[in-house]
VOPAGU-2260 file (C-alpha; in pm, 1 decimal, decimal comma):
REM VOPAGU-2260
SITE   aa  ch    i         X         Y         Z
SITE  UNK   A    0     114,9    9620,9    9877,8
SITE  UNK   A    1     504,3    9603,4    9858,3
SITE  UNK   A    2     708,9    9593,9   10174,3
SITE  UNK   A    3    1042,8    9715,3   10045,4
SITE  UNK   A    4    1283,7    9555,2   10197,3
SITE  UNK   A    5    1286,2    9188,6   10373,4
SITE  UNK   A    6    1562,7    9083,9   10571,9
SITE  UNK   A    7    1583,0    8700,0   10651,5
SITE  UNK   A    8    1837,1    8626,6   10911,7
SITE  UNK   A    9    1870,0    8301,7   11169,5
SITE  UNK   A   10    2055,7    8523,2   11407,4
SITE  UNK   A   11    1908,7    8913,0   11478,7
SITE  UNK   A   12    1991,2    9134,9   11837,7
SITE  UNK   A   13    1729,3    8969,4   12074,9
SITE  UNK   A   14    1732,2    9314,6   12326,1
SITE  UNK   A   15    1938,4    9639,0   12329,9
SITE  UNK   A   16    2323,6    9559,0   12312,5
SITE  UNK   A   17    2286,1    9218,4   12248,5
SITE  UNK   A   18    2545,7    9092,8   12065,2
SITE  UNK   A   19    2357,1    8811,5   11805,6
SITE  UNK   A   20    2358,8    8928,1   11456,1
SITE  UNK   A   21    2421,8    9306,8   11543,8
SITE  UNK   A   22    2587,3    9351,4   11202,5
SITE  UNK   A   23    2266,4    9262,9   11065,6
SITE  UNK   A   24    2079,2    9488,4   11222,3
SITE  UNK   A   25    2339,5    9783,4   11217,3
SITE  UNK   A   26    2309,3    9719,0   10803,9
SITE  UNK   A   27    1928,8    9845,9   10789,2
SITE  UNK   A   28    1946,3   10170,2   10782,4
SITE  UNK   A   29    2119,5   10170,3   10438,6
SITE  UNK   A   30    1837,1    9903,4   10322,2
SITE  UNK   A   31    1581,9   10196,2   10468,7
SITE  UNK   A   32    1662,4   10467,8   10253,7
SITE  UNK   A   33    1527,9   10284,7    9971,8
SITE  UNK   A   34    1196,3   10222,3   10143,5
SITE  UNK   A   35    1086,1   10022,6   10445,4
SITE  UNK   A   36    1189,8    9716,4   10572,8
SITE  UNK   A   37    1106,9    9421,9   10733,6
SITE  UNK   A   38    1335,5    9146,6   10935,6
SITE  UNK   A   39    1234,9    8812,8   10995,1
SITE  UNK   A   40    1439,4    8602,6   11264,6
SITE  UNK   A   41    1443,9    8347,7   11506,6
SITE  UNK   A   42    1214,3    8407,8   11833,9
SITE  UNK   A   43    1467,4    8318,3   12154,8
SITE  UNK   A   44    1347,9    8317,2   12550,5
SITE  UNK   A   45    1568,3    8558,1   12566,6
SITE  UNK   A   46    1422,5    8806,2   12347,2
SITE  UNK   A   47    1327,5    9125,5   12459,3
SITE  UNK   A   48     935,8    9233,0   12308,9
SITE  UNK   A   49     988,7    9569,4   12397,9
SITE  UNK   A   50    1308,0    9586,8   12194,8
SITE  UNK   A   51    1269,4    9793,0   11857,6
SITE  UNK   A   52    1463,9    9975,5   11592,5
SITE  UNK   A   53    1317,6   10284,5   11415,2
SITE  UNK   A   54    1494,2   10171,5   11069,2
SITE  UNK   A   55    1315,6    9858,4   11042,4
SITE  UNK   A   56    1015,1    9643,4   11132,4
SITE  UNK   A   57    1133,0    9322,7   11354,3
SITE  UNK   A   58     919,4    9006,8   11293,5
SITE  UNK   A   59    1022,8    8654,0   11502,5
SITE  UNK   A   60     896,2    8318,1   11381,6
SITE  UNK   A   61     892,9    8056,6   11639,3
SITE  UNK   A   62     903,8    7693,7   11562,6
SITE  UNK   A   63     696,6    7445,7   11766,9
SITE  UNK   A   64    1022,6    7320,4   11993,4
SITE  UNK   A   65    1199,8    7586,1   12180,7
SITE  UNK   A   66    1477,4    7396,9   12124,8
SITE  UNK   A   67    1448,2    7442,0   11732,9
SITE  UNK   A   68    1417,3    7807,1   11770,8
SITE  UNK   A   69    1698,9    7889,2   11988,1
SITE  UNK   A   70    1887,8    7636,7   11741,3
SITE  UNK   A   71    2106,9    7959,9   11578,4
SITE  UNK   A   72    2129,8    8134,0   11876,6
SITE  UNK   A   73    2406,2    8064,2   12160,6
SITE  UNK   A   74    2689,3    7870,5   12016,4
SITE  UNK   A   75    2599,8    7923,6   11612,6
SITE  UNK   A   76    2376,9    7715,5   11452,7
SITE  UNK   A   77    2670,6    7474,3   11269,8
SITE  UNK   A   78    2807,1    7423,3   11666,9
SITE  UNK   A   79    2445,1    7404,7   11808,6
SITE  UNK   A   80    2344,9    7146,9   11515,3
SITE  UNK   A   81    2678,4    6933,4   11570,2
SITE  UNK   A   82    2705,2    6917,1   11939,9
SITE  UNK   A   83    2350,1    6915,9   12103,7
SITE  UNK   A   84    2114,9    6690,3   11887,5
SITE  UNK   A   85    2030,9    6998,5   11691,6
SITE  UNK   A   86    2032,7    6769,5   11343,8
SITE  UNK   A   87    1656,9    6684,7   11424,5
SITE  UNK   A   88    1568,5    7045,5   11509,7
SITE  UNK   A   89    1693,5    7237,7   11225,7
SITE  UNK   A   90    1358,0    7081,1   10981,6
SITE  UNK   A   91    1167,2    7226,7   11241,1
SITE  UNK   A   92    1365,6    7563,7   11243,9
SITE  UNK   A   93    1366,0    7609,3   10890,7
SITE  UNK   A   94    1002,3    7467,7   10810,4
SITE  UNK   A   95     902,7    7776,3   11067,3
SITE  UNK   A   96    1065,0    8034,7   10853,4
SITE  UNK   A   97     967,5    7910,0   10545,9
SITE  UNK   A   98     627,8    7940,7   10722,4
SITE  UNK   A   99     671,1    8291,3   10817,9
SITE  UNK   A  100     879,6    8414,3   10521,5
SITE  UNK   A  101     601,7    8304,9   10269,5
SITE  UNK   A  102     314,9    8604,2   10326,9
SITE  UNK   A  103     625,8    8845,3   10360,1
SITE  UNK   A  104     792,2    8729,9   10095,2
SITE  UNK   A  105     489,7    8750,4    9869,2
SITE  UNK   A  106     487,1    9118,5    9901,8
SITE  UNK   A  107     876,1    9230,0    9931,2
SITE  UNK   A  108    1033,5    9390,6    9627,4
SITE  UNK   A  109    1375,5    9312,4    9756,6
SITE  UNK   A  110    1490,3    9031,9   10007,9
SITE  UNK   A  111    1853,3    8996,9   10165,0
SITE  UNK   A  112    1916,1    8636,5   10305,9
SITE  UNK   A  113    2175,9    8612,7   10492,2
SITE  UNK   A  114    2364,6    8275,1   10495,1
SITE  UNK   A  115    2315,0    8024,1   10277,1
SITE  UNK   A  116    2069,0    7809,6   10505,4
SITE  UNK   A  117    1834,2    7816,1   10645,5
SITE  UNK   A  118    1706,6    8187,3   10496,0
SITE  UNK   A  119    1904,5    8182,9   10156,5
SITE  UNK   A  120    1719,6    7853,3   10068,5
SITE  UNK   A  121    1435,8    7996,5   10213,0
SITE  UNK   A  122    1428,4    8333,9   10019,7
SITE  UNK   A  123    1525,7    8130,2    9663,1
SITE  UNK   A  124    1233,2    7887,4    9717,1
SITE  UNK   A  125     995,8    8110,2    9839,7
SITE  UNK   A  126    1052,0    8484,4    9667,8
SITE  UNK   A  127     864,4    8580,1    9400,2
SITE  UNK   A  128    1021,9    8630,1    9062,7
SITE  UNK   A  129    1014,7    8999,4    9036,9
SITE  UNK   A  130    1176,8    9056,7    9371,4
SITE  UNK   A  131    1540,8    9084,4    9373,4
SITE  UNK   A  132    1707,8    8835,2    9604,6
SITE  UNK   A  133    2081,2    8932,2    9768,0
SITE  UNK   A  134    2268,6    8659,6    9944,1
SITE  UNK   A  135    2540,4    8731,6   10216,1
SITE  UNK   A  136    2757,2    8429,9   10265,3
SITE  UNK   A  137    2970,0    8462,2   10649,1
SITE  UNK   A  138    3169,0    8151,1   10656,3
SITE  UNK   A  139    3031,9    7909,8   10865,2
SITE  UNK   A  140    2744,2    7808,9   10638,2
SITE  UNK   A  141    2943,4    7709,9   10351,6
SITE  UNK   A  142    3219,6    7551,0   10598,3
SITE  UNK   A  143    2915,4    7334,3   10698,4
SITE  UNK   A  144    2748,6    7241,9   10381,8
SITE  UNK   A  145    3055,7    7206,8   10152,6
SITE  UNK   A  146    3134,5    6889,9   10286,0
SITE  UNK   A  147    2838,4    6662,4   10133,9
SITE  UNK   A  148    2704,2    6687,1    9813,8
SITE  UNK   A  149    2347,8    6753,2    9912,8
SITE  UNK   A  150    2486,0    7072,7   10099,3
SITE  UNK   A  151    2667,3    7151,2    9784,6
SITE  UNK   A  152    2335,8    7092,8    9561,4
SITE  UNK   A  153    2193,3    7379,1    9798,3
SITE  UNK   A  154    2468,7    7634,3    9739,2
SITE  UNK   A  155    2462,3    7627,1    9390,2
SITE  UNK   A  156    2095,3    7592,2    9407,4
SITE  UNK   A  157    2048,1    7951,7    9585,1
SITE  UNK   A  158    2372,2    8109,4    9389,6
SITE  UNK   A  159    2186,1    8058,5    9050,0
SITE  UNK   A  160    1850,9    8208,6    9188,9
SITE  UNK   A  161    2046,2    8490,7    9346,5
SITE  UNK   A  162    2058,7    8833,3    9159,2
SITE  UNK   A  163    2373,1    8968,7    9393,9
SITE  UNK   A  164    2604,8    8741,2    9615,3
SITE  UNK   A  165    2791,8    8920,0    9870,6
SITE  UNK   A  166    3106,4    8705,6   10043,7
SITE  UNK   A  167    3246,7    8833,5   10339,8
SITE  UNK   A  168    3625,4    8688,5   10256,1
SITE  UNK   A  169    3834,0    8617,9    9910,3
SITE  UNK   A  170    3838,3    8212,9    9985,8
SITE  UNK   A  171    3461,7    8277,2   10023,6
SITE  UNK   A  172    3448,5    8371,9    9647,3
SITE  UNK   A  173    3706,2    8126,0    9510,4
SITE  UNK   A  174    3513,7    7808,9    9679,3
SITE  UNK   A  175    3192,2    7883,6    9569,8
SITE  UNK   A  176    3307,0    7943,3    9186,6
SITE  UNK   A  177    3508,6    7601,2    9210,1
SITE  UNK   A  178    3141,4    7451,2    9242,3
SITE  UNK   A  179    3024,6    7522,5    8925,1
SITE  UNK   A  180    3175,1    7423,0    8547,7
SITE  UNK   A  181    3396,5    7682,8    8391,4
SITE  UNK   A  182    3080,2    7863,4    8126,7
SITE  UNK   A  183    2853,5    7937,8    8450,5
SITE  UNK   A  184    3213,2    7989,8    8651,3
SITE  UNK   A  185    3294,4    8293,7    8466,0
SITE  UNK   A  186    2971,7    8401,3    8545,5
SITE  UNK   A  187    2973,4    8385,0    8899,1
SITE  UNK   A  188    3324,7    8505,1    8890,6
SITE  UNK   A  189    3207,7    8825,5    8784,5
SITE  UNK   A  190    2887,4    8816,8    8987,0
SITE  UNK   A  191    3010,5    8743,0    9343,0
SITE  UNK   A  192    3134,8    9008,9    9563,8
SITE  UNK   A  193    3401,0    9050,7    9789,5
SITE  UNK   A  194    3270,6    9263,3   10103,8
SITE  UNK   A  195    3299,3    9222,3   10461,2
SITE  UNK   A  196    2997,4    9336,6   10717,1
SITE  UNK   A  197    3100,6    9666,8   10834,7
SITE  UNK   A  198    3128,3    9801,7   11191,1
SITE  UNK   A  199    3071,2   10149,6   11345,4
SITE  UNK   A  200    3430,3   10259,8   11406,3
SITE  UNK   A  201    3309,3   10589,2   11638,4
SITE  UNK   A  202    3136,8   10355,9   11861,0
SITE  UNK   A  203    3509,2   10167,0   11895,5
SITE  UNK   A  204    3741,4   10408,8   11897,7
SITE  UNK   A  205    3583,1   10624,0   12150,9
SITE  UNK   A  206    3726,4   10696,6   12474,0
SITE  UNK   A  207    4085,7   10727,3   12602,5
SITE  UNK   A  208    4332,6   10380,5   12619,0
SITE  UNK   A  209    4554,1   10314,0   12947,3
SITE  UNK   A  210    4861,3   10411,8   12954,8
SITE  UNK   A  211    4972,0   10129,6   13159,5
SITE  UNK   A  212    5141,7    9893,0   12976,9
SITE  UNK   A  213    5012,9    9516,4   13089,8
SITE  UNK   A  214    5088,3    9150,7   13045,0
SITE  UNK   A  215    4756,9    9067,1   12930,9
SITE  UNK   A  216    4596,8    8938,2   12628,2
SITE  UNK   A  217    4235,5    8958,9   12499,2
SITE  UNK   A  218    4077,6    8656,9   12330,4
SITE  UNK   A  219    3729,3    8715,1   12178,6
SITE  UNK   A  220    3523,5    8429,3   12010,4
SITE  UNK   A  221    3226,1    8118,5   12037,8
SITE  UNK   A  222    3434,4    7845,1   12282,8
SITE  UNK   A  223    3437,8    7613,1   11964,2
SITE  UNK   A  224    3768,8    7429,1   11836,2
SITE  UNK   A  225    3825,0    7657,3   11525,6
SITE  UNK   A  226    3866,8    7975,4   11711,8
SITE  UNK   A  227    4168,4    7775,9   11857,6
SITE  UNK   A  228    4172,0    7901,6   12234,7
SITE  UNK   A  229    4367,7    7594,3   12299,0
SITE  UNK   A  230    4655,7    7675,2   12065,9
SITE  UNK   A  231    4685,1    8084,2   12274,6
SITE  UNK   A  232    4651,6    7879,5   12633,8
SITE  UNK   A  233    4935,9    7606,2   12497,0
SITE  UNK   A  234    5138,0    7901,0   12358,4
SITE  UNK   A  235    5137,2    8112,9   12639,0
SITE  UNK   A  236    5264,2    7824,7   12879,7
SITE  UNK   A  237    5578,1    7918,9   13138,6
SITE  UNK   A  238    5514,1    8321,9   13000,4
SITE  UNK   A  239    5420,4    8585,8   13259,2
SITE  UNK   A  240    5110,6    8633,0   13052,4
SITE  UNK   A  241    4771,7    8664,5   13148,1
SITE  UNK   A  242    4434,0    8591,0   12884,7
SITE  UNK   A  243    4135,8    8730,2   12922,1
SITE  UNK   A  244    3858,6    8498,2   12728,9
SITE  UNK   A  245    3534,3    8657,7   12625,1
SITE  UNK   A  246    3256,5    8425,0   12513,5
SITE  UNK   A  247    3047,4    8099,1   12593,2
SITE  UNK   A  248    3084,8    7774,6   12427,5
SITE  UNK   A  249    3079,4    7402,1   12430,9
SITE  UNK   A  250    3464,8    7390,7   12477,4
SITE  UNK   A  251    3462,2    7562,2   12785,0
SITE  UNK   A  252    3483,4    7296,9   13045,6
SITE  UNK   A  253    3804,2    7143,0   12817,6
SITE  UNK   A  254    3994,4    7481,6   12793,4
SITE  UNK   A  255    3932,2    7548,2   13195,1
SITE  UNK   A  256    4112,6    7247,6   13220,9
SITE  UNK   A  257    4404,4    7311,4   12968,6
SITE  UNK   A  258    4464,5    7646,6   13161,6
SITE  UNK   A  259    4468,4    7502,9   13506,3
SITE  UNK   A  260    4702,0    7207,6   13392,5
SITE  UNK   A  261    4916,1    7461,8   13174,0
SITE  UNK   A  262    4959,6    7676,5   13469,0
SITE  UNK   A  263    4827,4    7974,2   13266,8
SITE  UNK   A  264    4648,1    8251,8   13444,3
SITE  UNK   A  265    4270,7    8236,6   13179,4
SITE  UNK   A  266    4009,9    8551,5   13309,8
SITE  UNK   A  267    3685,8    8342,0   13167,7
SITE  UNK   A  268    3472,7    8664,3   13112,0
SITE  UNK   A  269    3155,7    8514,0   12957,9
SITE  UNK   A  270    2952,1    8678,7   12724,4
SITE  UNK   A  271    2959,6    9016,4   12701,3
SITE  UNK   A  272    2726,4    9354,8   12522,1
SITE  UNK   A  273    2835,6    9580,6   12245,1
SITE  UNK   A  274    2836,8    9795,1   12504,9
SITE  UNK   A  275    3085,5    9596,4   12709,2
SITE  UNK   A  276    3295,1    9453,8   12427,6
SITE  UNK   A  277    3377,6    9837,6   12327,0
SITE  UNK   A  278    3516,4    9887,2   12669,8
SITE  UNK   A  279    3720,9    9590,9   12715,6
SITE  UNK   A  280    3895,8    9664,2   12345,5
SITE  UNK   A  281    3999,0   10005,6   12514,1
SITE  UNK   A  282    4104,5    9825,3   12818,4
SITE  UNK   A  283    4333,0    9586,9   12633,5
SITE  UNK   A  284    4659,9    9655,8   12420,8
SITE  UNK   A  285    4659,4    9289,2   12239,7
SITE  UNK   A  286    4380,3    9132,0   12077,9
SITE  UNK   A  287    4462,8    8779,7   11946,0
SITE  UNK   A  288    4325,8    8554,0   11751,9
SITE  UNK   A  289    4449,6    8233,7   11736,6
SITE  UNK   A  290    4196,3    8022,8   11476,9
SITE  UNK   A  291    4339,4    7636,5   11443,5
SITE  UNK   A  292    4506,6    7674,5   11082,3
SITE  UNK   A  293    4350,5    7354,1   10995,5
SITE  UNK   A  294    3979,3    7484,7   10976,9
SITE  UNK   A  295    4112,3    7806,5   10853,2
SITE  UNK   A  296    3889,3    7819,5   10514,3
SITE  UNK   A  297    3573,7    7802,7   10784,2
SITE  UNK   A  298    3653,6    8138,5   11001,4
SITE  UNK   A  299    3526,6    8382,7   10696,2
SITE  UNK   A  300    3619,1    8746,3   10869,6
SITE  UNK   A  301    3572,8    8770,6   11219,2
SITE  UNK   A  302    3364,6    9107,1   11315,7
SITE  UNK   A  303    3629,1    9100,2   11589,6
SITE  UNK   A  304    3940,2    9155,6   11455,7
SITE  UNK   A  305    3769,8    9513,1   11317,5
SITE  UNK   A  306    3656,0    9567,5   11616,8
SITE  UNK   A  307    3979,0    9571,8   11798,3
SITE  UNK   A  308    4136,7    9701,3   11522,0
SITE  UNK   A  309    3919,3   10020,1   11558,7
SITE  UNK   A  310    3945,1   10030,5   11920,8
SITE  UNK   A  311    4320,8   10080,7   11849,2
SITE  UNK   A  312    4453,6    9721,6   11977,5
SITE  UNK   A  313    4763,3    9589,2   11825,7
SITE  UNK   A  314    4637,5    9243,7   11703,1
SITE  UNK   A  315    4810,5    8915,1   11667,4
SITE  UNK   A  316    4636,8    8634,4   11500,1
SITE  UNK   A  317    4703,5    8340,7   11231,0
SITE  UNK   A  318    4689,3    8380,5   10900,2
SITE  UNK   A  319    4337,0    8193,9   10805,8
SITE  UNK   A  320    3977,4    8219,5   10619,2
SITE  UNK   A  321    3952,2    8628,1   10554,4
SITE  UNK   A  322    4167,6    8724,4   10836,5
SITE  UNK   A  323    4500,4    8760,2   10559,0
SITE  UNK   A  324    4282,5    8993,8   10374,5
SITE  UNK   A  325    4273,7    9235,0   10605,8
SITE  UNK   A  326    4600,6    9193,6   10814,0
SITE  UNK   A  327    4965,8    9250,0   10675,4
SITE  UNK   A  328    5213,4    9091,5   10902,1
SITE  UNK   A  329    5495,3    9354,5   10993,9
SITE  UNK   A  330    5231,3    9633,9   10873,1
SITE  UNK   A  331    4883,9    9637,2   11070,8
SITE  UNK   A  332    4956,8    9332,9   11284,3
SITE  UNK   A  333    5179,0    9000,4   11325,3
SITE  UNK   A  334    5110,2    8647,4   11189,4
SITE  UNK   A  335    5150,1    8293,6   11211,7
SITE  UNK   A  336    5064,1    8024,4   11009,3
SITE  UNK   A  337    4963,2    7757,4   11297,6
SITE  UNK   A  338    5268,6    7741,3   11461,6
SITE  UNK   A  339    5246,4    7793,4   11838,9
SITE  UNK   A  340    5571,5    7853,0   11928,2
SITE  UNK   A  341    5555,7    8159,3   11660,4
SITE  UNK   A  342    5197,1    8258,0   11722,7
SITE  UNK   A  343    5358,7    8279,6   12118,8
SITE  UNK   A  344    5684,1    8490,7   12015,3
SITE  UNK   A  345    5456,5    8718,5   11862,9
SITE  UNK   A  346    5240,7    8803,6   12139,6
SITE  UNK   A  347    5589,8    8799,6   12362,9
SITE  UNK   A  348    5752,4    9053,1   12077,6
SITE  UNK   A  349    5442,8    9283,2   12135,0
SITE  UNK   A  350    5439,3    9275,6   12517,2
SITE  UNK   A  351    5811,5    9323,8   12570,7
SITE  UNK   A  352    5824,2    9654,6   12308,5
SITE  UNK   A  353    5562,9    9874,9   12331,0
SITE  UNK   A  354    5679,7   10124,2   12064,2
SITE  UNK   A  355    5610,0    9845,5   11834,7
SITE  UNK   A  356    5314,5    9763,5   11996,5
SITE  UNK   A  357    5217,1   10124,7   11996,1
SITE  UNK   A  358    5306,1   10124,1   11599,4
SITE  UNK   A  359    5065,8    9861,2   11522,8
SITE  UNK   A  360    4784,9    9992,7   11707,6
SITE  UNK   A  361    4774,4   10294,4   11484,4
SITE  UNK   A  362    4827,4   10179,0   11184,3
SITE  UNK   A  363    4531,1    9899,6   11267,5
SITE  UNK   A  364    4315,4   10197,4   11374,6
SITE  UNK   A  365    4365,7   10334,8   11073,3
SITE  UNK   A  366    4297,6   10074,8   10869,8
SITE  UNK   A  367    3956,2    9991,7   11066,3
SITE  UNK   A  368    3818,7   10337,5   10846,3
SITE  UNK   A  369    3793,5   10108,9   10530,1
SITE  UNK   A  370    3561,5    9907,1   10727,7
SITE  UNK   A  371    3316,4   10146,4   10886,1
SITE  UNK   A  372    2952,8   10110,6   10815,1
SITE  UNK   A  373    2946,8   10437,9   10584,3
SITE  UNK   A  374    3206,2   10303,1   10344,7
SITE  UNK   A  375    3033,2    9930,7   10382,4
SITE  UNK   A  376    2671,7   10033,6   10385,9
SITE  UNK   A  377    2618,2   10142,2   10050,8
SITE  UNK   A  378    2801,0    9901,5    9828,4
SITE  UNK   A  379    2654,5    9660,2   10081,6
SITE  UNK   A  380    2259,8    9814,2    9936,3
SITE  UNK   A  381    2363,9    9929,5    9646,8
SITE  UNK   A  382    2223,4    9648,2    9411,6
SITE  UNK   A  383    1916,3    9628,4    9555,6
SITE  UNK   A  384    1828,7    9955,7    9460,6
């Protein structure tokens, strides 16, 4: 009997609020209309059993090694694999879904992988021939694989058994065209969609913001050196500014360092819940988003820039991977192109005039509409129909 729907993802919300793959989970109930469906993910000690969603069923494979199935949880699974051995885990990792995928796989009419490895490899290998197979590409899997030509034999690999192909960012779309020759490029020129992952707006935008205006900065991201939290702490050196860092990462120990040498006040807030995240956008009158310029074509579109947009935070970021797709500097928010000294006059512009900050935050707010879940949702489905 047909499943509907399965959903292969290396990152999925391991208990209520978590923030892991919550855009993939707040995507089923558009997948659900058009019968039921199933998601597959990683298993994690930190996963809740008790934790379930009434739009889908929530399967969790678990390799042998707990260190291979926590492997795409934590830092991301490019980070993880790159910093902490995790080279000789991910076999392990993906041999486990591949394990678990195949019975479900067998049986699902329709099967959304997303990123490109492990589950989009998994779901062209595996699915069977009359299922139709969507792949959602974020970023940081093709940032990973592009770079050696067995990654590259993947991609193009799973883009030819693909039936839709879903990019979260422009660059997204141009890169993965340049792989193939022009006859099959036209093809997948006219094949791969631009769409980012949406975002509940309401859940954002609700509640009041302080009226207090106050020299303080929110920086939201994985501690990893493309988000580029050293660039904000070097910028901000000798202003009256204070950051507030949300997140956990493998750079921490370096950028505790770089803030107590720098002399700049850093609030190291850890991770945080949807929950929480909501409430510090509404606490907070400047998001920024600093991403090194030089990895730029690897940040695809952060889920937090919409997410402070919609809270109504004027934003201040450099112009890289999706992020110019969305942002108009002057318009919705201010830019740099990797220079510090500019992406720190910005953030000093902002805090010195709050009219203009003020003007920024609504047209941002406004903008964050586009992006809401029931615009998103069913283009996002649509195909699979």
């Amino acid at each position: 009997m047909a499943c509907g729907t399965l959903i292969l993802s290396s990152s999925f919300p391991r208990f209520k609020g978590d923030y892991a793959g919550h855009f993939v989970a707040e995507s089923c109930p558009y997948y659900s209309a058009r019968g039921p469906v199933t998601v597959l993910a990683p298993d994690d000690a930190m996963v809740d059993n008790t934790f379930r969603m009434k739009e889908c069923a929530i399967t969790r494979f678990k390799p042998c090694f707990a260190k291979a199935s926590s492997l795409f949880y934590g830092y991301g699974g490019p980070e993880n694999i790159r910093t902490s051995g995790g080279i000789f885990f991910a076999p392990l990792a993906f041999a486990a879904q591949c394990r678990a995928a195949h019975p479900l796989l067998k049986n699902a009419e329709r099967v959304t992988a997303h990123w490109l490895v492990p589950s989009g490899l998994t779901a062209a290998l595996f699915a069977p021939k009359g299922a139709k197979l969507q792949l959602v590409v974020h970023g940081g899997d093709w940032n990973w694989l592009k770079n050696n030509a067995m990654g590259r034999m993947i991609v193009r690999y799973v883009l030819r058994r693909a039936d839709d192909v879903v990019v979260v960012a422009n660059y997204l779309r141009e890169d993965l065209c340049g792989l193939f020759l022009p006859k099959e490029r036209e093809r997948m020129e006219r094949e791969i969609r631009v769409l980012p992952m949406g975002l509940d707006v309401a859940h954002f935008a609700k509640g009041t913001r302080p009226s207090r205006q106050t020299r303080r900065v929110l920086a939201v991201g994985r501690l990893v050196p493309i988000k580029g939290f050293d660039r904000l702490i070097r910028a901000l050196r000798g202003q009256a500014v204070e950051i507030r860092l949300v997140g956990e990462g493998p750079e921490r120990a370096k950028l505790e360092t770089l803030a107590r040498r720098s002399g700049v006040p850093v609030c190291f807030l850890g991770r945080k819940s949807t929950e929480e995240m909501a409430a510090l956008y509404r606490e907070s009158s400047i998001l920024v988003l600093p991403s090194h310029g030089k990895n730029s074509r690897g940040e695809g579109l952060p889920r937090v820039l919409l997410e402070g947009m919609a809270a109504g935070c004027a934003v201040v970021a450099t112009r890289c991977g999706g992020i110019g797709d969305v942002l108009r500097h002057g318009e919705n928010a201010l830019l740099d192109d990797g220079d510090e000294t500019v992406l720190r006059d910005n953030i000093t512009r902002l805090l010195d005039d709050p009219d203009e900050q003020l003007r920024l935050q609504e047209v941002a707010q406004r903008d964050a509409l586009k992006y809401d879940w029931s615009v998103i949702g069913p283009k996002l489905a649509r195909t699979l129909a």
